[in-house]
N, C-alpha and C positions, 0 to 999 in steps of 0.2 A: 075684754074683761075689765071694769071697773077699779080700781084698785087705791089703796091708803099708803102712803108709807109713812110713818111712827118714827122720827129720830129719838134715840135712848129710848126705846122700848120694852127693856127686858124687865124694867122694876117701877116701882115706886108709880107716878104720877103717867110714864107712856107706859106701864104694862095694862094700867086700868083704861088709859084712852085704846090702846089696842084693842081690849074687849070690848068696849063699847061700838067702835066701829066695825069691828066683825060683827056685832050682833046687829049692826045695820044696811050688814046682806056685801059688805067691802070684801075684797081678798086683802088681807095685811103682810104689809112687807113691814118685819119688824126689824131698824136697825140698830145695831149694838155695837159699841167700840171693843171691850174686851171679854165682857163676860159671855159668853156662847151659852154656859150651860141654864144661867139666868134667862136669856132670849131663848132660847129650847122650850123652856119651863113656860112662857108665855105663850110662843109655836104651840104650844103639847095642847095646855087649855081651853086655846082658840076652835083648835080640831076637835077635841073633846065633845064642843057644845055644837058643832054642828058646822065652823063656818071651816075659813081658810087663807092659807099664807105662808109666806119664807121669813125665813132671818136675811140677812145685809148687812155682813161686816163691814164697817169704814170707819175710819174718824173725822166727824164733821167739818172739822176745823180745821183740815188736810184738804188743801185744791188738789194735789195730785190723787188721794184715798178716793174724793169725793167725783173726779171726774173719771181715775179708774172702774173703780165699780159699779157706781151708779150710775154714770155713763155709759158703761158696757152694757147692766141689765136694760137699762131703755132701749140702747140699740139690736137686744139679740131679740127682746120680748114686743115683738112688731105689735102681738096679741093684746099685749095687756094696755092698759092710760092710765097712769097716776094721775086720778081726780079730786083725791085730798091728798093735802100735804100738812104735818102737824110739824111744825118745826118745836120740840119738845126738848131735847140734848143741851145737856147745860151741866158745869158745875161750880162749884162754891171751893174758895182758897181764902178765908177769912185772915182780916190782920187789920190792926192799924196804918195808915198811909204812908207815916213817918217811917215806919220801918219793914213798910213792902217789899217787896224781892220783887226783880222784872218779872219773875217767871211767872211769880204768884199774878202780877196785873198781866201778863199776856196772854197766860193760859186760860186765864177767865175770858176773857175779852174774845180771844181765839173762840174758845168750842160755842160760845153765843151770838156772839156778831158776826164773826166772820163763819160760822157754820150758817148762822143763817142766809149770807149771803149765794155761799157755795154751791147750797142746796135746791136753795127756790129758784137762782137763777137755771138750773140746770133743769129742774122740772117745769118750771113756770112755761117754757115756748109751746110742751103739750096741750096745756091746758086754752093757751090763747088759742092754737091753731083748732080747740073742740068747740071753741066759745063758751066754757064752763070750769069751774075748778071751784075747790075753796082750801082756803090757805088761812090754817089759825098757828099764831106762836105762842108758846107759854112762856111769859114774862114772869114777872115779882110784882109784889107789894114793896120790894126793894128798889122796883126800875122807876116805883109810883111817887114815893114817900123822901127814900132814899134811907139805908141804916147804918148807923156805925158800926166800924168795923167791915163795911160791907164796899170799899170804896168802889174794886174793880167791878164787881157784881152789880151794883147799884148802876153803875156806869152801863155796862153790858146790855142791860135788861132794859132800862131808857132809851140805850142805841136802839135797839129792836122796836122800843114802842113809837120812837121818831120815823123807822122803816118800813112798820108795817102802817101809820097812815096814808106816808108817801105812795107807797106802791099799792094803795088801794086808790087811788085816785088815778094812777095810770094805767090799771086793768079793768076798772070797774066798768067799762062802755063792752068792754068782750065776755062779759059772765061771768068772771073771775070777782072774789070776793076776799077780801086778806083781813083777818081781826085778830084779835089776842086777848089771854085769859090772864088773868093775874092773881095768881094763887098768895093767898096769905099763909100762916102756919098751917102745914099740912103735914096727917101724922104718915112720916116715910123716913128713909135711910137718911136723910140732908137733914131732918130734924132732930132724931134720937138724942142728940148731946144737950138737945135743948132743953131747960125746968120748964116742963110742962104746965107744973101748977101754979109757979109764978106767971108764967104768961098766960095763962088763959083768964086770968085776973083781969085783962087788959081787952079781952075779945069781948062786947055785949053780945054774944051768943055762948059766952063762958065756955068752946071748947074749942079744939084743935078741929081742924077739916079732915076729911078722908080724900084719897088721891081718887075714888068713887065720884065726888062731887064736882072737882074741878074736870071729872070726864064727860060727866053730863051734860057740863057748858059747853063741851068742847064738841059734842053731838048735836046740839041744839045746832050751835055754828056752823057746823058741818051738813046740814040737810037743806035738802029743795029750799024750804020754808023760810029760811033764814038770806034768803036770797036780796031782801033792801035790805040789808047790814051790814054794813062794811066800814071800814077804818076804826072800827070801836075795840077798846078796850073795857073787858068784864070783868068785876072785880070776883074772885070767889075768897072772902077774907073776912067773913063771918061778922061786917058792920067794923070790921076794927078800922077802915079807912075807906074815904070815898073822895 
């Protein structure tokens, strides 16, 4: 059986990549760090419309979480192949630099960088040994540009875009395919606190994105078709940067 796993898929930007790839015949394994009943809710939907999948507690940004579990489900589900891997889990700890806290720069850096490391490496050997895979991560307009107030984040999200050329250049000869979306203001939970109406002053598309949109790049990516593509970065950020 074919299968997706969705890191942070219970909301916002992986709950809508979740649906998207179930609606493209996947089984989704959605994972979640704490909210269950969020990843339920997205499980529930999945099922609803016809397709199918589990949840996967871990936290990305945890070698031991990430080689417990994930490493377990590989080894019990001889049946299944993670054939996409959406490295999507991330969060935001805003502040100025001057008066950053470790936590605040590690924690960010943690569940982005180093979860993306955790993760792909663990899944990635599947994939080489089918001769096929695709492997997208969701980056920023932060990892692109770079924002104030964003130092850790900005950081984070460039690691990932340095990582995922790198690693498409070393699996691209086995069918493996590694690129990344880069979402601009998108209307989700990471945005809410944001003025809307000041900023969209600034998109020449004059509105905020839907996490709908940066899922349909992230399907595009993920199909046969998309197969000479790789080490690229998409922008989904409405003309506001290129």
């Amino acid at each position: 059986m074919k299968c997706a796993l969705v890191t942070g898929g219970s909301r916002g930007i992986g709950r809508s990549v979740c649906y998207k790839i179930a609606a493209m015949g996947y089984y989704v394994i959605v994972n979640y760090k704490t909210n269950e009943t969020e990843a339920n809710t997205t499980l529930g939907a999945i099922k609803e419309k016809g397709g199918d999948g589990e949840t996967l507690q871990f936290d990305v940004g945890s070698k031991e979480q990430v080689q417990a579990m994930l490493g377990n489900w590989i080894e019990k589900n001889t049946d299944k192949y993670i054939e996409v891997l959406v490295n999507n889990a991330g969060i935001k700890d805003d502040g100025l630099m001057m008066w950053m806290k470790d936590e605040q720069w590690e924690s960010v850096i943690r569940t982005s960088l180093d979860g993306f490391f955790y993760v792909t490496r663990l899944v990635l050997n599947g994939m080489l040994l089918k001769r096929y895979g695709r492997i997208v991560n969701v980056v920023s307009l932060s990892g692109l540009k770079g924002l104030p107030g964003q130092t850790n984040y900005s950081a984070a999200k460039a690691g990932v875009i340095g990582a995922t050329k790198a690693l498409a250049q070393e699996v691209a000869k086995r069918g493996v395919t590694v690129n990344a979306v880069a979402p601009g203001f998108i209307k989700t939970d990471m945005t809410e606190g944001l003025d809307e109406n000041e900023l969209k002053a600034m998109i020449p598309v004059k509105r905020f994105g839907l996490p709908e949109e940066v899922a349909h790049a992230v399907g595009f990516l993920v199909s046969p078709e998309a197969g000479y593509i790789t080490a690229e970065v998409i922008n989904v950020n409405g003309g506001l940067y290129s």
